[in-house]
C-alpha positions, 0 to 999 in steps of 0.5 A: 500500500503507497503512502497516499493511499494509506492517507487516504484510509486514514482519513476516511477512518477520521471522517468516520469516527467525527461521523459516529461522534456526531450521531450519525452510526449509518453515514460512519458504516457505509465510510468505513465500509471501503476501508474495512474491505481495503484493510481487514486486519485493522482492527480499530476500523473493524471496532468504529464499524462494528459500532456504528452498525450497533448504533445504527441498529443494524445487528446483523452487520454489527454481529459480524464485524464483532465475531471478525474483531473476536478472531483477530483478537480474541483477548478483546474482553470489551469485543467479547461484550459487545458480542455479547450485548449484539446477541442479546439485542438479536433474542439469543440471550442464550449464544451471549452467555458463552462471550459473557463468560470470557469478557469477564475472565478478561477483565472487561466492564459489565456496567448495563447499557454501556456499549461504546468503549469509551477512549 
C-alpha cells in the first residue's frame, strides 16, 4: 500500500469516527465500509464499524464485524461484550452467555447499557 493511499484510509477512518461522534452510526458504516474491505486486519476500523452498525441498529452487520474483531483478537474482553450485548439485542440471550463468560475472565466492564468503549 503507497503512502497516499494509506492517507487516504486514514482519513476516511477520521471522517468516520467525527461521523459516529456526531450521531450519525449509518453515514460512519457505509465510510468505513471501503476501508474495512481495503484493510481487514485493522482492527480499530473493524471496532468504529462494528459500532456504528450497533448504533445504527443494524445487528446483523454489527454481529459480524464483532465475531471478525473476536478472531483477530480474541483477548478483546470489551469485543467479547459487545458480542455479547449484539446477541442479546438479536433474542439469543442464550449464544451471549458463552462471550459473557470470557469478557469477564478478561477483565472487561459489565456496567448495563454501556456499549461504546469509551477512549
Amino acid at each position: 500500500m503507497t503512502d497516499e493511499s494509506s492517507d487516504d484510509l486514514h482519513s476516511e477512518y477520521l471522517q468516520a469516527d467525527l461521523l459516529f461522534a456526531m450521531g450519525q452510526p449509518a453515514a460512519a458504516a457505509r465510510r468505513l465500509e471501503p476501508l474495512v474491505a481495503a484493510e481487514p486486519g485493522n482492527e480499530a476500523a473493524l471496532e468504529l464499524l462494528a459500532r456504528s452498525y450497533f448504533g445504527a441498529a443494524q445487528l446483523g452487520p454489527a454481529e459480524t464485524a464483532l465475531r471478525r474483531l473476536v478472531e483477530l483478537a480474541p483477548a478483546d474482553g470489551w469485543a467479547r461484550r459487545a458480542l455479547a450485548r449484539t446477541l442479546e439485542r438479536q433474542s439469543r440471550a442464550e449464544e451471549a452467555v458463552a462471550h459473557h463468560r470470557m469478557a469477564d475472565a478478561l477483565g472487561a466492564e459489565r456496567t448495563p447499557g454501556t456499549f461504546p468503549r469509551e477512549r
